[in-house]
N, C-alpha and C positions, 0 to 999 in steps of 0.2 A: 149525536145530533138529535134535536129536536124533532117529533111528527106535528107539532100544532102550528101548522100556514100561519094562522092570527099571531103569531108572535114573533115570525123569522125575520132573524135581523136582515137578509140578504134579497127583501124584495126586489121588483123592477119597479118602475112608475108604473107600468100596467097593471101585476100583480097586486098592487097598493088600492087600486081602484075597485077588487075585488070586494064583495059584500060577503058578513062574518058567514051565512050561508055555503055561498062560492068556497071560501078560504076553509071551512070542513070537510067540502067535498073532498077539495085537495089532500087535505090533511089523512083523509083517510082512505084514499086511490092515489099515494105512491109509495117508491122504494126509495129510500137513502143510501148512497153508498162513499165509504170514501177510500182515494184513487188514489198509488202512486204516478210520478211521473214515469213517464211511459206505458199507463194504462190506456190500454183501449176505450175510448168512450161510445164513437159509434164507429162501426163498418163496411166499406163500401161494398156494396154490392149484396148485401144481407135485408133481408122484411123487415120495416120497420112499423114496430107496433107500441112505441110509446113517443112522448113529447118528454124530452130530457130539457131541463133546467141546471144549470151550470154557477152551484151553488159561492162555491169560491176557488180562485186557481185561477190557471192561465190556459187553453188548450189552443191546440195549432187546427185547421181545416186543412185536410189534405186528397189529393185528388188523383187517381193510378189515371197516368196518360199514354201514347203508345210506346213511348220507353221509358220514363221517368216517374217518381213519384212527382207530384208537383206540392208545394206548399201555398196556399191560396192568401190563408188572413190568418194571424191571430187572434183570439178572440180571449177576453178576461170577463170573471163574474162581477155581479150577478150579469148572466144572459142566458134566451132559450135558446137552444142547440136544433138543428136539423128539422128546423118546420118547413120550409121550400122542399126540401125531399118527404116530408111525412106526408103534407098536404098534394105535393104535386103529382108523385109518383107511388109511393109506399115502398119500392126500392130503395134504401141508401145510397146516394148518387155520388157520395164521396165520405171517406174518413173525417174524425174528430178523435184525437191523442190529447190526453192529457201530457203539458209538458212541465207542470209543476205536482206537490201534491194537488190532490181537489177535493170537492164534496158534492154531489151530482145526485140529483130528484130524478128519480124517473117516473113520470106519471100517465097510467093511461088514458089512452088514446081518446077513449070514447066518453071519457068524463071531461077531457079537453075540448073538447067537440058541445058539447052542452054547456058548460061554461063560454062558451064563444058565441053560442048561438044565446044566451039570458042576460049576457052582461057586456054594454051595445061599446061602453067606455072603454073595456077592457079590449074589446075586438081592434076597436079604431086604434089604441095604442101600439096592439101588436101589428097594423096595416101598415101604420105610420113606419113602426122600425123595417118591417119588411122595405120600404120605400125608399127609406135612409139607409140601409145595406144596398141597394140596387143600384142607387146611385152612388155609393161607395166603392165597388164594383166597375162601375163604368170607368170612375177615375183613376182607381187604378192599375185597370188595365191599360190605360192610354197612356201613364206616365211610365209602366216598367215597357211598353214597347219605344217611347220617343223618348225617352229621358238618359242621358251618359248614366253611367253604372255611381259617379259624385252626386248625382242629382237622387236616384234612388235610396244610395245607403244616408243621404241626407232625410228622405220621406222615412225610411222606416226608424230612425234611430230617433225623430222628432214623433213621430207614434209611438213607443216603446215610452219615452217620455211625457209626451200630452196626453193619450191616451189611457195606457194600458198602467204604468205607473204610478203619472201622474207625479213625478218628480224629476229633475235633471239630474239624479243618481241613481242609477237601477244597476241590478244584476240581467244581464243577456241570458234570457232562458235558451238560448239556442245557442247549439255547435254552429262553429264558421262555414261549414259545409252547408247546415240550415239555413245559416242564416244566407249563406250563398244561392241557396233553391230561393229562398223568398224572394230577393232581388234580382232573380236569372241571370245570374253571374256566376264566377268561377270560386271556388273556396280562396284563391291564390291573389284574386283579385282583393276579395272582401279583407285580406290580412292586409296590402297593398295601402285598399284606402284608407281603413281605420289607422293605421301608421303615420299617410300622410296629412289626417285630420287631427292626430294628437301632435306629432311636431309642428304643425299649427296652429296649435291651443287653441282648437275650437272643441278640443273634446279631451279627457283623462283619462288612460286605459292603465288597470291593474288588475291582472288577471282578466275576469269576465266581467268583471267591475268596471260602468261608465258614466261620467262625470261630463256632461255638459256645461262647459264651459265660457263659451260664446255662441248663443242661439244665434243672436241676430245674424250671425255671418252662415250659419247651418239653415237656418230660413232660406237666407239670400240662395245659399248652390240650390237649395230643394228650388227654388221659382226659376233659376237658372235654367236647371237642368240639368 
């Protein structure tokens, strides 16, 4: 991997707004590293003393509740990792696992802090995503408590694809067990519906292999419910 910010392919819009100064600073206050899947990225309940950047990969957020792990959001690069817990508390308030390989900045704290405070564009853009995660968040919490378990694996498998993808053929980074945590449902269930969403070709399952096949009708259960 590269150390020179000024040339990395895997900006954000914020990073991008960065001045050649700024993009130095970076370049020479952080750490690269790259991750198998199932590496640890952050850890809950441990000090946290850098601003991680989530160079490329996919990692899961996950969260120890009082009997389960919980799994929150997916998250794919480029994105920064764990600013709500660096800024809010310095506690790690929850896990980040890589679930693919990755490549992951860690940059400190106090150089991120100065960059925030000289560069007003850069600040407003990371407010802005803070904002648009919040409200992310709201939504869907209120869809996996009101929505049938159709309506959910309809929400995450149109994420997986509009989102995180970015095509109607992806491999499912996640065990049905996973992927059963993320929509709080049962492993038994999630076999269940993907079955009865491929005998009616709204979707192609082979192996972990999934083929979108009829959004418009995958839309329709997501607004259903």
């Amino acid at each position: 991997m590269e150390n020179d910010c000024r040339n990395c392919a895997f900006k954000t819009k914020a990073t991008s707004m960065l001045s050649d100064c700024s993009l130095d600073q970076l370049s020479a206050n952080h750490l690269e590293l790259r991750l198998k899947k199932g590496d640890s990225i952050i850890k809950q309940g441990t000090y946290s003393t850098n601003v991680i950047f989530l160079r490329t990969g996919l990692a899961k957020i996950h969260l120890a509740g009082p009997y389960n792990e919980q799994i929150v959001k997916m998250v794919n690069a480029p994105s920064y990792l764990g600013l709500p817990t660096t800024f809010g508390s310095k506690i790690n308030q929850y896990s980040v696992t890589a679930v693919s390989d990755a490549e992951v900045c860690y940059i400190d704290l106090k150089v991120f802090e100065t960059i925030l405070d000289e560069n007003k564009e850069f600040t407003r853009e990371i407010i802005q995503e803070f904002c648009k995660n919040e409200l992310e968040s709201f939504r869907r919490c209120a869809n996996r408590t009101q929505k049938l378990i159709r309506g959910n694996m309809a929400d995450a498998l149109l994420e997986f694809s509009d989102k995180i993808f970015k095509s109607n053929t992806f491999i499912l980074p996640l065990s049905q067990a996973e992927f059963a945590n993320l929509v709080d449902t049962s492993r038994e269930s999630v076999s269940r519906v993907l079955s009865e969403f491929d005998k009616d070709g709204i979707i192609k399952i082979n192996g972990k292999k999934i083929e979108i096949l009829n959004k418009e009708t995958l839309l329709l259960i997501s607004q259903k419910g």
